[in-house]
Backbone bond lengths (Angstrom), bond angles and torsions (degrees), N, CA, C in turn:
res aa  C-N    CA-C-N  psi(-1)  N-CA   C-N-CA  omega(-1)  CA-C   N-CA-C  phi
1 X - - - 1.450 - - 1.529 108.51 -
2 X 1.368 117.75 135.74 1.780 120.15 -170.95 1.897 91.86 -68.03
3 X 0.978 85.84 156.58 1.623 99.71 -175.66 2.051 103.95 -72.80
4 X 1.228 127.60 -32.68 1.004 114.52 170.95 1.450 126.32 -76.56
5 X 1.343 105.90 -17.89 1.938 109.08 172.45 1.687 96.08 -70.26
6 X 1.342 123.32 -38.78 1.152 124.97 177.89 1.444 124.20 -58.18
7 X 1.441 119.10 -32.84 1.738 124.80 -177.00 1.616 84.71 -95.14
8 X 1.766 130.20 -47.68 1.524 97.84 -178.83 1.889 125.59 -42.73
9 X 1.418 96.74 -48.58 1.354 109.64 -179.06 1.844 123.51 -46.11
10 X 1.344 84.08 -51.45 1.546 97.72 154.72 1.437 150.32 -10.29
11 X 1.938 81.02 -78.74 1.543 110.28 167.82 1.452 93.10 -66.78
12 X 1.112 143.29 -72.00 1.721 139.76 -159.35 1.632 107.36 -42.05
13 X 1.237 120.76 -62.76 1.391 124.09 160.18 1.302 124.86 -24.58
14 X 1.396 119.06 -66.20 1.576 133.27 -175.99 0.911 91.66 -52.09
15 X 1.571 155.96 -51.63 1.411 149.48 -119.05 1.212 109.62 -131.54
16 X 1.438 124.37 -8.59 1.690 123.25 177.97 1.472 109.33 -78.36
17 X 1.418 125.71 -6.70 1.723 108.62 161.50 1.393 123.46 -88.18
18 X 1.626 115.61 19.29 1.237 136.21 159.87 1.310 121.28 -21.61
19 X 1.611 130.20 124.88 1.381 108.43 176.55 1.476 78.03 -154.56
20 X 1.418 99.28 132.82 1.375 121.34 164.57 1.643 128.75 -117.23
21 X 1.349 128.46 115.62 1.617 128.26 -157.78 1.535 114.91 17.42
22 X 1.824 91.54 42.70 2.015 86.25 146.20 1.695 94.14 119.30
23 X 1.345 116.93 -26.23 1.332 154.01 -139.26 1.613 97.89 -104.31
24 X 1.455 133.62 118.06 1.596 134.88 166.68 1.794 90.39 -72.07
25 X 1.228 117.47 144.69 1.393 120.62 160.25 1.864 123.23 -105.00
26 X 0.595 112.38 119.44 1.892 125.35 177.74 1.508 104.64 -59.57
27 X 1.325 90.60 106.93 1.863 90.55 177.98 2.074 82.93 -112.68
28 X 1.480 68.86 143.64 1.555 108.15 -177.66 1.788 113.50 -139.77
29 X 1.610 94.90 159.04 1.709 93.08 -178.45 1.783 101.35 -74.66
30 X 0.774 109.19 -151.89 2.051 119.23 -165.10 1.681 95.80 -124.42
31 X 1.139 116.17 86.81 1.895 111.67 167.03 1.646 92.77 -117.48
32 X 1.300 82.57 171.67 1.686 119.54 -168.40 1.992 102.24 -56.62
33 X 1.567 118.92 -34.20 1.067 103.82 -175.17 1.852 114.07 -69.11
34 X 1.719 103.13 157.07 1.492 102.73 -178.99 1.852 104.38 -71.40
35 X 1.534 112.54 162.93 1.303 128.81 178.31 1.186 110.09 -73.57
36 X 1.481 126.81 123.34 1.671 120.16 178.88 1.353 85.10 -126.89
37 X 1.271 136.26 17.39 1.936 99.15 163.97 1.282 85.79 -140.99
38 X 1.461 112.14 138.67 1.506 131.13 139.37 1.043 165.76 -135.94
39 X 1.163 146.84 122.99 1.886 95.30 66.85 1.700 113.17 -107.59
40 X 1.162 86.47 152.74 1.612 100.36 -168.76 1.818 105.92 -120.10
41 X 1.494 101.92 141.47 1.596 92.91 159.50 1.402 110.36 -125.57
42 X 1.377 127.57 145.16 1.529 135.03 -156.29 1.077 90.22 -117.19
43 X 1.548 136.56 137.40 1.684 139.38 168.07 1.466 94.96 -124.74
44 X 1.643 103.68 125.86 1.305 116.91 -178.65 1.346 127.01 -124.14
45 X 1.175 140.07 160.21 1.772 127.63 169.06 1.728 101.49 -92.01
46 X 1.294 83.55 146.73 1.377 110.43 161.93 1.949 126.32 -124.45
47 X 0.718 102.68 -123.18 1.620 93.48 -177.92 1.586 107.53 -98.21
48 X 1.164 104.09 -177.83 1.695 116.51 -166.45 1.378 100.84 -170.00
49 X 1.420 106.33 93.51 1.540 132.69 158.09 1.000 142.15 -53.14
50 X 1.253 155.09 142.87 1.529 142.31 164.98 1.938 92.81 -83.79
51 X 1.275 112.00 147.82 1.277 107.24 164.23 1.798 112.00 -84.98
52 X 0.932 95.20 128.88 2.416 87.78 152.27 2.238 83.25 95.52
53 X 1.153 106.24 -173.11 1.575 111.28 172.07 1.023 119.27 -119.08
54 X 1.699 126.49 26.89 1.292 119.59 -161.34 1.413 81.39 -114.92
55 X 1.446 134.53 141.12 1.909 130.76 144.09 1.077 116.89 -78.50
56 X 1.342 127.96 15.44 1.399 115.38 129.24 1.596 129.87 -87.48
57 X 1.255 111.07 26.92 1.593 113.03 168.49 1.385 106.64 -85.54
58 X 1.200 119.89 155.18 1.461 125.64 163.19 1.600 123.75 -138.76
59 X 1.152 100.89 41.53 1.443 105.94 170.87 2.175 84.29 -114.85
60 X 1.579 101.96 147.28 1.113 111.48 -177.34 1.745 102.07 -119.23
61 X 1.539 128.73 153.40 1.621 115.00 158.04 1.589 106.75 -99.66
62 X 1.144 125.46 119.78 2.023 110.88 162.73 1.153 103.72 -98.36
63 X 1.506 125.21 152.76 1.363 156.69 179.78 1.489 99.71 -95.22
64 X 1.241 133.64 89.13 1.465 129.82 167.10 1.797 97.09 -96.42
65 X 1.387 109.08 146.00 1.818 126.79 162.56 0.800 96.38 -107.99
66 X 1.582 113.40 151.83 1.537 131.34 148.75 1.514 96.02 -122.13
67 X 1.707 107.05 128.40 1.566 134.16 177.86 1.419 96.23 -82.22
68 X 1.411 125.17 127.80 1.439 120.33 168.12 1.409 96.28 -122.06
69 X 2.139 102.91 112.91 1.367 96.06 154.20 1.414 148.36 -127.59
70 X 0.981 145.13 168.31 1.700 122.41 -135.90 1.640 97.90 -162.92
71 X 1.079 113.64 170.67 1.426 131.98 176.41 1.335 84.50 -122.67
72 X 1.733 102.34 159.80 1.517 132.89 171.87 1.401 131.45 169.95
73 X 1.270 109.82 146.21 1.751 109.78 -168.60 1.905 90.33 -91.00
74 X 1.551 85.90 155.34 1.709 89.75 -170.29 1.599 112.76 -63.66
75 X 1.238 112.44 -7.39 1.610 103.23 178.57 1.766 97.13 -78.83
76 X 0.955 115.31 -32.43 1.905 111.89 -154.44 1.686 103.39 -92.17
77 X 1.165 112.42 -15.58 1.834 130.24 -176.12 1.863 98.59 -28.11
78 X 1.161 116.32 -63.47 1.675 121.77 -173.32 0.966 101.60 -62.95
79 X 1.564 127.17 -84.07 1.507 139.41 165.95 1.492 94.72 -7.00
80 X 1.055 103.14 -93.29 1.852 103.55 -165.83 1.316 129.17 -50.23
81 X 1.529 114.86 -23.26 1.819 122.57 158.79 1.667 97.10 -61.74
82 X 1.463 108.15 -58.98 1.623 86.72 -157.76 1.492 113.74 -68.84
83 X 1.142 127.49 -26.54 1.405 126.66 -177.98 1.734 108.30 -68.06
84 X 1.441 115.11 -27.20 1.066 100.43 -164.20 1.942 82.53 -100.36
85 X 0.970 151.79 -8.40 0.962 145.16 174.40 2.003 112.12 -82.15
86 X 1.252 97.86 -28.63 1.548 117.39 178.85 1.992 94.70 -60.22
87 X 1.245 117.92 -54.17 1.137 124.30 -174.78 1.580 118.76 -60.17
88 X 1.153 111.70 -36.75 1.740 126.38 -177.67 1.205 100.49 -61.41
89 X 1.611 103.88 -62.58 1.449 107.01 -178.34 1.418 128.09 -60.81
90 X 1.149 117.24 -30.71 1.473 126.56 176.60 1.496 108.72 -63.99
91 X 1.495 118.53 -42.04 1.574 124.91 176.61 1.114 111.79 -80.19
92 X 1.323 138.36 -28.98 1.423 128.75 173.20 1.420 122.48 -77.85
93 X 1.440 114.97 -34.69 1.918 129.85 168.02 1.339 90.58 -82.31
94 X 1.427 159.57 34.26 1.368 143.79 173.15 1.901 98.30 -89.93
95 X 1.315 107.90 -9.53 1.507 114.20 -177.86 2.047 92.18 -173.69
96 X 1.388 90.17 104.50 1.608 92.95 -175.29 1.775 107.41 -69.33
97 X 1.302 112.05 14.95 1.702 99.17 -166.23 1.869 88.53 -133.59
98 X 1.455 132.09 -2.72 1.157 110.30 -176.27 1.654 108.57 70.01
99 X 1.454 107.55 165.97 1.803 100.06 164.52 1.148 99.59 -109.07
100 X 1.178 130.09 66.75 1.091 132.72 153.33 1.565 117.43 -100.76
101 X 1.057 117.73 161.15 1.837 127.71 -170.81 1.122 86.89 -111.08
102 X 1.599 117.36 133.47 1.423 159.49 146.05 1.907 93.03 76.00
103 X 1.052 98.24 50.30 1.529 112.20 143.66 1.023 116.21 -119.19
104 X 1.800 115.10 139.78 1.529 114.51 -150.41 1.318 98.34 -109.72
105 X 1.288 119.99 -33.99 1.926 106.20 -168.03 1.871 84.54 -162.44
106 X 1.291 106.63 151.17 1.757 112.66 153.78 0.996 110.72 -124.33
107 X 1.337 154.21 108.17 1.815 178.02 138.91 1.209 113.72 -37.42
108 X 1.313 131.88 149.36 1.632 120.86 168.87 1.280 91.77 -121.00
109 X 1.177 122.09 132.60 1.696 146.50 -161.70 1.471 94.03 -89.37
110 X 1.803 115.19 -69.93 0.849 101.69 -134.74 1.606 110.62 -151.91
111 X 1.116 145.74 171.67 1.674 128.22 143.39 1.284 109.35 -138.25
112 X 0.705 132.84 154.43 1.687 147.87 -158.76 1.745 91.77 -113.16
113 X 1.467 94.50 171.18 1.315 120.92 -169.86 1.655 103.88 -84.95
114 X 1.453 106.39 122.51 1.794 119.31 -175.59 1.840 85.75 -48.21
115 X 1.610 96.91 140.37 1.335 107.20 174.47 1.955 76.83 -124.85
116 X 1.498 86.99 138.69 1.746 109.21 167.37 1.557 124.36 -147.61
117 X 0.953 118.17 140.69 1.738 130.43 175.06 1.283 123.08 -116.78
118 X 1.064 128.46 147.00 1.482 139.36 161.53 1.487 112.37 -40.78
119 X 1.567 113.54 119.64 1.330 108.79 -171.36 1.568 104.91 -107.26
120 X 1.650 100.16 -70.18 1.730 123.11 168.75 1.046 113.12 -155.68
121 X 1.315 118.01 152.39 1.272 130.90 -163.86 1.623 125.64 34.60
122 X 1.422 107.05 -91.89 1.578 126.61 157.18 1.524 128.72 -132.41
123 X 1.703 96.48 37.39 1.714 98.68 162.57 1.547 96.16 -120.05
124 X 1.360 107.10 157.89 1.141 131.59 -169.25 1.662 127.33 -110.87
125 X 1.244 144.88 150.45 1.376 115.78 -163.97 1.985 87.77 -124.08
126 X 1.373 112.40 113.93 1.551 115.76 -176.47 1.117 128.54 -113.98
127 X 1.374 126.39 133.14 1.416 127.13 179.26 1.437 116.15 -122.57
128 X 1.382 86.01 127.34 1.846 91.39 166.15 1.305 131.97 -114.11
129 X 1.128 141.05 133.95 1.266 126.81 -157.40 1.894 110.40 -120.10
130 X 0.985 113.55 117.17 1.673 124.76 -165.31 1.280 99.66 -110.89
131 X 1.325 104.21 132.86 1.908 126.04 -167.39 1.030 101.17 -103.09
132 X 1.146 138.96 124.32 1.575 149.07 153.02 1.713 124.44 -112.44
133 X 1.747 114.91 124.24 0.971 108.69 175.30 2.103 106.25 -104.32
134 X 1.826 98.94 149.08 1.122 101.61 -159.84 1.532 92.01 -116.50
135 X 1.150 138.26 121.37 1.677 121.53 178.80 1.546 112.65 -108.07
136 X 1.516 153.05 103.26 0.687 133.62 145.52 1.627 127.13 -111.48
137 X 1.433 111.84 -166.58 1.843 119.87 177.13 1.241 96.93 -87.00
138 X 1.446 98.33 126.51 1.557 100.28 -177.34 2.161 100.41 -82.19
139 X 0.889 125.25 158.09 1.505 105.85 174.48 1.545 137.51 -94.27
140 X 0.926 128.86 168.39 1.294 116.55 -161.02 1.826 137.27 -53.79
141 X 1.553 83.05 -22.08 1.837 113.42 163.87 1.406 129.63 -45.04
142 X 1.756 106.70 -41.37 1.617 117.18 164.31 0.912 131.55 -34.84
């Protein structure tokens, strides 16, 4: 199995004891269709680097996201990103290396700006999107 189907898989694992206001959340990979149940978390790829400028390096960086999506009335919108973002993070740093072999560190880069839409009435449908860098040795097979 390529070592990045292996850290996606990963992230999906870490994150299925998800519970959001009372609520299990459905983590899923990140495809093109829109989100109809929530809350949902989406784990996606992003890029995959060589580290340093030499191609003989073999440590690689990947860019994995996790999509967090949620319902919310406009007073609770922050509240409810950070708590449910408080949780991602807590399960993904619960072991910064995964059990995976020759993965070196997983980092959280980043979070992007809550994206939200008009759902009904005065709940809202929100996504946040959390950057994680994953570094490991890719193996000699590549």
């Amino acid at each position: 199995m390529h070592k990045v189907r292996e850290i996606l898989d990963e992230f999906e694992t870490a994150l299925k004891p998800l519970v959001f206001k009372g609520r299990s959340i459905t983590v899923q990979r990140i495809n093109p269709n829109t989100v109809d149940t929530f809350p949902t978390v989406r784990v996606g790829l992003g890029p995959d680097v060589s580290e340093g400028d030499s191609f003989d390096s073999d440590q690689q960086n990947l860019t994995v996201f996790t999509d967090i999506h949620f319902e919310s009335s406009s007073l609770d919108i922050e509240n409810d990103a950070i708590d449910a973002r408080e949780q991602v993070e807590n399960l993904i740093n619960m072991d910064g290396r995964f059990a995976i072999a020759d993965v070196l560190y997983v980092r959280f880069q980043e979070a992007e700006t809550l994206d939200w839409n008009d759902q009904k009435a005065d709940m809202y449908a929100v996504k946040q999107r959390l950057i994680w860098q994953v570094s490991y040795v890719k193996p000699p097979s590549y």
